[in-house]
N, C-alpha and C positions, 0 to 999 in steps of 0.2 A: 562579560563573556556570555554567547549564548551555547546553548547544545541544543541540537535538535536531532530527533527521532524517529525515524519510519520505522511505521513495525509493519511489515510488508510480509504475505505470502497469498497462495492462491483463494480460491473461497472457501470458507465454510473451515476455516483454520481456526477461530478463535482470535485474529485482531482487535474488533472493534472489543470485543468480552474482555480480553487484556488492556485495551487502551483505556475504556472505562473504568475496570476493577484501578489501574495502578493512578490515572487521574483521580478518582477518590482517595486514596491512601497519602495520594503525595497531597493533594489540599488538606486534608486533615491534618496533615505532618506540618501543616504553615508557606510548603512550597507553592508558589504562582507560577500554573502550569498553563502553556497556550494549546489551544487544542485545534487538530485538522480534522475534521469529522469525514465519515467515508465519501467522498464523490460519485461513484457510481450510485447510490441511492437519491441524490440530489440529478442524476441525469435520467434515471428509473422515474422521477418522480414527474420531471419534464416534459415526458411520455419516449425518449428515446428506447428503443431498445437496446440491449448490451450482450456480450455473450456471442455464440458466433450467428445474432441476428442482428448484430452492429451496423449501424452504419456510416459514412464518413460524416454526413449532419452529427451524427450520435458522439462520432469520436472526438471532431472538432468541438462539440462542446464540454466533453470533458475535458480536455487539454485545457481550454479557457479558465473553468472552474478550477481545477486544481492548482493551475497559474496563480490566479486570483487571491484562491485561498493562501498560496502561500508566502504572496506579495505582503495581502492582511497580516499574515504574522510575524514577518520577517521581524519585529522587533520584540517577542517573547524571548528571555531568556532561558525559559526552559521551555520548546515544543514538542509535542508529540502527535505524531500525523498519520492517522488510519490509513494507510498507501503513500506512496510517491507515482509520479508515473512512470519508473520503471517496472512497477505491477504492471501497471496498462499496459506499456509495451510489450511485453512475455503475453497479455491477452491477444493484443495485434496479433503479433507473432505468429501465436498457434491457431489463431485461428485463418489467417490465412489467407484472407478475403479476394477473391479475385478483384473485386472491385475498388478495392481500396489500393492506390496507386504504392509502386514504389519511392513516387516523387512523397507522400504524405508519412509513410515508413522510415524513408530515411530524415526526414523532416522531423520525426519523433525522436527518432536514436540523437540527432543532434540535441533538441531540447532536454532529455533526459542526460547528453553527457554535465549540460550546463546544471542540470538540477542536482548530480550528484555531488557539487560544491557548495549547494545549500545544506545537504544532509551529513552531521556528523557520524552518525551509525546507523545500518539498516541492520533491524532486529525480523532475522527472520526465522518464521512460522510455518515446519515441515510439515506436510501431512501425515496424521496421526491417528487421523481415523476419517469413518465415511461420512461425507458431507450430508448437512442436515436441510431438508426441508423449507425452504422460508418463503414461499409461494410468489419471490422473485427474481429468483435465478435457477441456474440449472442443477439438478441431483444427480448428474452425473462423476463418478470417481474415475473413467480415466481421465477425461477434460480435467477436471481438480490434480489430478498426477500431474498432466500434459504442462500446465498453467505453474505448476510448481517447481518442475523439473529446469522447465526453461526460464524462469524468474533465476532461480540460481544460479543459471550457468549465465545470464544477464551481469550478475552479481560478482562473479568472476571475473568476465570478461570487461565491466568497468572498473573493476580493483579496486572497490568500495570497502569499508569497514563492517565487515556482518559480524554480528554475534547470534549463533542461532538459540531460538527459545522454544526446550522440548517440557515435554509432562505436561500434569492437570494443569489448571489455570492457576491455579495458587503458585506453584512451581514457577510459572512462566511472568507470572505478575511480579514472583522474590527478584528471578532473574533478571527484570527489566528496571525495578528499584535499585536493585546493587550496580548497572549500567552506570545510572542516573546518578545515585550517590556520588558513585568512580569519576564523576566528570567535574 
């Protein structure tokens, strides 16, 4: 039996902090946990831009990578994955791109309905406070609302499994253990 994980919300939420924190906890505890590391750093790192200076070059390769990545895991039986691309889309989305075709749009919404039969829960990460600083994306909190707001109602509107994860990180790392356990 596998379960796998998204802990999904917009920037500057405290994912990758909770995916790490509760990835050490659960290897020290003996569990064998497969891990998705975030992809927008790996397309940042490419030289793409992201954010609403995305481009469809930029987008197309994330879609790739996070495919990729999650093909590579598909046989962990326990995953946990710094985003899915219904993040990404809720990024689409808001930002809006004139440039970015509605052929490539709805072309995401279909990949993303197939991806939410990969993920057994998306753990998701409301904003809780104002985005920090990381001198590779933007510090803007309504974009971070905007990104969050519509990530949910994503969440909704595919009738996915969410459990939301509020408080400190300790809080949200208990909460994502007891998921984990529960499964």
């Amino acid at each position: 039996m596998t379960f796998r994980v998204s802990i999904s919300g917009a920037f500057s939420t405290g994912k990758t902090t909770v995916l790490d924190a509760a990835t050490k906890r659960l290897r020290e505890a003996g569990r064998r946990v497969g891990v998705i590391g975030e992809t927008a750093r790996t397309v940042l790192a490419a030289g793409y831009p992201l954010d609403r200076d995305a481009t469809i070059e930029g987008y197309l390769f994330y879609v790739c990578r996070q495919l990729e990545s999650e093909y590579a895991a598909r046989d962990a039986k326990l995953l946990l994955s710094d985003r899915s691309l219904m993040d990404f889309l809720a990024y689409v989305l808001v930002n809006d791109d004139p440039k970015v075709g509605r052929e490539f749009v709805d072309l995401l919404a279909t990949v993303v309905r197939h991806e939410t039969l990969f993920f057994d829960v998306y753990c998701y990460l409301p904003v809780e406070f104002p985005p920090a600083p990381d001198g590779e994306r933007e510090v803007d909190p309504v974009y971070q609302e905007s990104v969050s707001v519509r990530l949910r109602s994503l969440m909704d509107e595919y009738g996915v499994r969410v459990v939301e994860l509020r408080g400190s990180i300790d809080q949200r790392v208990a909460a994502l253990l007891d998921i984990v356990s529960a499964s």
